[in-house]
VOBA-1610 file (N, C-alpha, C; in pm, whole numbers, padded with zeros to 5 digits, always signed):
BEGIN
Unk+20089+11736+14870Unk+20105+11614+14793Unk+19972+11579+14726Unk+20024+11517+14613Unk+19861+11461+14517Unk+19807+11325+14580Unk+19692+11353+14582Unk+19597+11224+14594Unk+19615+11108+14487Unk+19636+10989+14528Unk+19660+10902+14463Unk+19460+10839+14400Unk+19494+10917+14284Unk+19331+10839+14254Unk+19319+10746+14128Unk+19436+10711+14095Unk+19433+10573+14035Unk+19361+10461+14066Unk+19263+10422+13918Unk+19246+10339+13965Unk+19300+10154+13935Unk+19410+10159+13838Unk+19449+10052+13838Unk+19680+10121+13839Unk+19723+09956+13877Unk+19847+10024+13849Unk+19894+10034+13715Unk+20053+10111+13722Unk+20098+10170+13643Unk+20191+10085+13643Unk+20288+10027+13557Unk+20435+10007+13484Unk+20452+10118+13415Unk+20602+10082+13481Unk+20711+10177+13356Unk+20703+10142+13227Unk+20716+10202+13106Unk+20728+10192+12956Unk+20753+10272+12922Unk+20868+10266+12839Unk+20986+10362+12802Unk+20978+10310+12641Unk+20880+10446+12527Unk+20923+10410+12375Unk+20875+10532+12331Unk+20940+10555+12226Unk+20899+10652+12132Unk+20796+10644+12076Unk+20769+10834+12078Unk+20591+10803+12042Unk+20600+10972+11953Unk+20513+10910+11842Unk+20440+11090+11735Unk+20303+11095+11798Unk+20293+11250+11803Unk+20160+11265+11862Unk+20104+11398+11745Unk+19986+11376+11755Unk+19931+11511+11669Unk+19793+11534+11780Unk+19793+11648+11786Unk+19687+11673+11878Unk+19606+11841+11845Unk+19529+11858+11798Unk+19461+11942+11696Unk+19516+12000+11642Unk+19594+11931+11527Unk+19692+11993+11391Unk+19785+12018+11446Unk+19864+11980+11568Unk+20020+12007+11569Unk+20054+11857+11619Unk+20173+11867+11532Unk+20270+11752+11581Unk+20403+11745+11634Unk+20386+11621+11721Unk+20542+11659+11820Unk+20589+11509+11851Unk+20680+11518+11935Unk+20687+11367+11952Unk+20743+11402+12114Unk+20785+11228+12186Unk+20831+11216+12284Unk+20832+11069+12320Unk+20849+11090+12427Unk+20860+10922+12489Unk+20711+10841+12608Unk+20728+10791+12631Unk+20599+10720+12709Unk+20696+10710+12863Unk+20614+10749+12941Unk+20702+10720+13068Unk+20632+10609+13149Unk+20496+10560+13160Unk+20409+10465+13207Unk+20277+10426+13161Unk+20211+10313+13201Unk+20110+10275+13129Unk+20019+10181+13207Unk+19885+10182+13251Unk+19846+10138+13323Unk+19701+10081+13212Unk+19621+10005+13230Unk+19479+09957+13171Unk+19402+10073+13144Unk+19427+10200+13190Unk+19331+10274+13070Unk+19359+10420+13094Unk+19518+10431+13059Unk+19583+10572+13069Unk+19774+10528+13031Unk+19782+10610+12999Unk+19922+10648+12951Unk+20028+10739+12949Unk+20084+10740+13025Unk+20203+10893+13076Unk+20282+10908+12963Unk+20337+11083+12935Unk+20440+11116+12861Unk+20520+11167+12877Unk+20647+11201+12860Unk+20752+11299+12877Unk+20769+11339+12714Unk+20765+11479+12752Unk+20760+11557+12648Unk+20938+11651+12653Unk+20963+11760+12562Unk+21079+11840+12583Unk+20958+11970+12586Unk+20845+12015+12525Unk+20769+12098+12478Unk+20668+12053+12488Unk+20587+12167+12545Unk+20435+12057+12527Unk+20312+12221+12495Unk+20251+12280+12400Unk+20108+12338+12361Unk+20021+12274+12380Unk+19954+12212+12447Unk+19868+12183+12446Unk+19766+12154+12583Unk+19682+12163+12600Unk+19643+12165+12741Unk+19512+12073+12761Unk+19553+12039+12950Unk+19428+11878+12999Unk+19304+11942+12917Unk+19243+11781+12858Unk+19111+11813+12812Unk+19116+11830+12628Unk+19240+11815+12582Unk+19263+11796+12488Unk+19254+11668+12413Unk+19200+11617+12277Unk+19206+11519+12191Unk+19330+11464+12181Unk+19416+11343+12209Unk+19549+11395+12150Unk+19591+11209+12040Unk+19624+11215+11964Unk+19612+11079+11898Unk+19826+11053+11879Unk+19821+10905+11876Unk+19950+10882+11917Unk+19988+10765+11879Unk+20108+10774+11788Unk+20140+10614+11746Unk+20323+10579+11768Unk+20292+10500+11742Unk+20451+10414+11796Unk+20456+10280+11743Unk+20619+10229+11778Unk+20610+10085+11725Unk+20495+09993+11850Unk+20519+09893+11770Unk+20466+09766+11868Unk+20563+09756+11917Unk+20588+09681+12081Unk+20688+09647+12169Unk+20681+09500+12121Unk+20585+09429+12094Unk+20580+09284+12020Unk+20633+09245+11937Unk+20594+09333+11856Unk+20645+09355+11666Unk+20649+09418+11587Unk+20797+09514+11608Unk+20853+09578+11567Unk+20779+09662+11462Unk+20758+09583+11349Unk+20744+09618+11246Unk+20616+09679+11197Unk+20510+09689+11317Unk+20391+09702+11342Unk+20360+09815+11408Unk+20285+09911+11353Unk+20264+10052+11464Unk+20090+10045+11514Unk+20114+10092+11659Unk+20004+10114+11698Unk+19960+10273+11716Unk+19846+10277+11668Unk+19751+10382+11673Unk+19677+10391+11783Unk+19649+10483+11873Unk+19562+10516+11987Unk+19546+10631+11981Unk+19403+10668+12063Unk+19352+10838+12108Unk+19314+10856+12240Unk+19315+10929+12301Unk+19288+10972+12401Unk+19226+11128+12457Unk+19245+11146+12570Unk+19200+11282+12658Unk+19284+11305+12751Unk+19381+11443+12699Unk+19475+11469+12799Unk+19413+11515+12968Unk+19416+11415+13044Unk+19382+11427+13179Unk+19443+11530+13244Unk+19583+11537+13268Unk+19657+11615+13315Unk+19782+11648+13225Unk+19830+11773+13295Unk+20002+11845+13204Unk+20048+11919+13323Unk+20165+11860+13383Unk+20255+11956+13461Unk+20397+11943+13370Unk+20477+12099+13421Unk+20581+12071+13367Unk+20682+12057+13497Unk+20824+11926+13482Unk+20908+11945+13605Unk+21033+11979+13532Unk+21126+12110+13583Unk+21222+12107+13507Unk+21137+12195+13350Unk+21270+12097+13306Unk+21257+12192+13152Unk+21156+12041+13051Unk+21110+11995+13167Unk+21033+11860+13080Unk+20913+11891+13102Unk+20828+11799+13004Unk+20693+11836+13061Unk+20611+11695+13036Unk+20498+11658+13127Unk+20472+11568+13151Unk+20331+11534+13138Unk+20300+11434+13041Unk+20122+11409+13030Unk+20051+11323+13078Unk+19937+11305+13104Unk+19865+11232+13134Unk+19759+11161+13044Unk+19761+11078+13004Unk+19670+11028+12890Unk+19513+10928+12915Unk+19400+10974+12914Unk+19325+10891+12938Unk+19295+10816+12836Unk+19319+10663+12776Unk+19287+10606+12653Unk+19118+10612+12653Unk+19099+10667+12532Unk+18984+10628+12453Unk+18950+10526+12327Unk+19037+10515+12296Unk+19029+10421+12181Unk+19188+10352+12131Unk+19222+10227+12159Unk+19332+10146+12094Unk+19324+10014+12128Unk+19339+09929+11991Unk+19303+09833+11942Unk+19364+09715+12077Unk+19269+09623+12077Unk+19242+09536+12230Unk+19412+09457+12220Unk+19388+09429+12067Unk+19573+09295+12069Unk+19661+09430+12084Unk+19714+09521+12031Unk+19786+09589+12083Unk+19782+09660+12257Unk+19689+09701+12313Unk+19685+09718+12437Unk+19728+09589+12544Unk+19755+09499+12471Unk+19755+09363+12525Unk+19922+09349+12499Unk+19934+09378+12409Unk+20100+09375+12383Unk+20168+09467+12451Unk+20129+09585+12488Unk+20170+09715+12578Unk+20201+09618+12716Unk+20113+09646+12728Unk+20082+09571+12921Unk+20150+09439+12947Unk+20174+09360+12830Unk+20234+09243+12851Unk+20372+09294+12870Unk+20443+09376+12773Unk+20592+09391+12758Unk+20591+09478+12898Unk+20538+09564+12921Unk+20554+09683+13059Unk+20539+09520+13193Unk+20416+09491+13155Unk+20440+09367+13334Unk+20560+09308+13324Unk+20597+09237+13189Unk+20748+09156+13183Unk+20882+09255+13223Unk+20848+09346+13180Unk+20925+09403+13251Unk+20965+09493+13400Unk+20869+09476+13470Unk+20824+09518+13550Unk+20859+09390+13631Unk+20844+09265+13614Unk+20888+09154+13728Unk+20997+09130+13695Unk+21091+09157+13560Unk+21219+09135+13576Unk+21329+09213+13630Unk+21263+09342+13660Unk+21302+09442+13699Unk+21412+09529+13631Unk+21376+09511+13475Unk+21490+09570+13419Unk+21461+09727+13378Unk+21362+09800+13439Unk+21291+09939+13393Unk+21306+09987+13563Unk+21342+10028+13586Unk+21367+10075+13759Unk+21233+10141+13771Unk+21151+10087+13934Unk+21048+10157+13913Unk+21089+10321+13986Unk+20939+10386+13996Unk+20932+10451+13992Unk+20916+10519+14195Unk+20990+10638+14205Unk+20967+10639+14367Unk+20824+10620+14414Unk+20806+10550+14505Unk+20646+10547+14572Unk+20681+10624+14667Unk+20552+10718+14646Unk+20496+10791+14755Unk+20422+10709+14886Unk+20373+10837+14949Unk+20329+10764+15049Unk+20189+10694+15007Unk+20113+10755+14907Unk+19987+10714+14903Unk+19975+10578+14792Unk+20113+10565+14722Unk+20143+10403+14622Unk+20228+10341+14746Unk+20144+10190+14779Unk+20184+10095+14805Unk+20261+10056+14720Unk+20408+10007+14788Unk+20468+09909+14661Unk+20395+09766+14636Unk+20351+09797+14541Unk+20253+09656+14486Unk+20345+09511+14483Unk+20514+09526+14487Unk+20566+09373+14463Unk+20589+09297+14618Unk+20562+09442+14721Unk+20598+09398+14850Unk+20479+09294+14929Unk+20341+09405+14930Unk+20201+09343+14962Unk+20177+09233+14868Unk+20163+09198+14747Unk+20201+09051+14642Unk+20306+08936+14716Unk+20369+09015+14743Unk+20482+08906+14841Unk+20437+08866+14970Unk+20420+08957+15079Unk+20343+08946+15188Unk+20190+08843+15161Unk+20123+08897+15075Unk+20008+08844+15091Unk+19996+08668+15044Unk+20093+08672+14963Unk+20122+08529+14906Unk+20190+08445+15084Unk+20305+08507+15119Unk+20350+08469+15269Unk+20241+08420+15325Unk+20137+08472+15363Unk+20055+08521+15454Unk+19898+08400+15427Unk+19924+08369+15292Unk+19840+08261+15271Unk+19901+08096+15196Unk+19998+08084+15262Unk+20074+07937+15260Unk+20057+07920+15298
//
């Protein structure tokens, strides 16, 4: 099993995303998103950790608005016939990263994005939040 070396958490976020990452382009979806990294599910993936990879999508705020970001592919496993990235952000604009994280937490306490299985080494973060709130009334 992997070491959990996160260092902040993750929400689910589920949106379509174009990526170009040294002259090829592809697309896919976002599977999570934490303060300074970003997961992908891919169908295909060329490209390998340690890569440049730049990536835009709508705003989850406003629609009508695309955000631009870059990063450093941290990690790439494939499960299945999918394949899966790891994104370390390097650069995307502070009000949009703010709009990410807002729509992923809102959804994340309404519980309408099912999370994700915790391992042994992720605490479920809504249980200890609950407990610890208990625990200091």
């Amino acid at each position: 099993m992997l070491d959990n070396k996160r260092k902040f958490l993750r929400f689910n976020f589920a949106e379509d995303v174009e990526f170009n990452a040294s002259g090829v382009a592809f697309s896919g979806k976002t599977k999570n998103v934490s303060r300074d990294g970003i997961s992908f599910i891919l169908q295909s993936c060329s490209v390998d950790a340690g890569t440049p990879l730049q990536f835009q999508m709508q705003n989850p705020h406003q629609r009508e608005d695309t955000i631009e970001a870059c990063g450093d592919i941290a990690w790439k496993r494939q499960v299945g016939d999918e394949w899966y990235l790891g994104l370390r952000l390097k650069f995307i604009n502070k009000a949009d990263k703010s709009d990410i994280l807002d729509v992923a937490y809102d959804n994340w306490l309404s519980g309408s994005l099912q999370s994700p299985p915790q391992d042994q080494t992720t605490p479920d973060v809504k249980n200890i939040s609950l407990e610890f709130l208990q625990k200091t009334v």
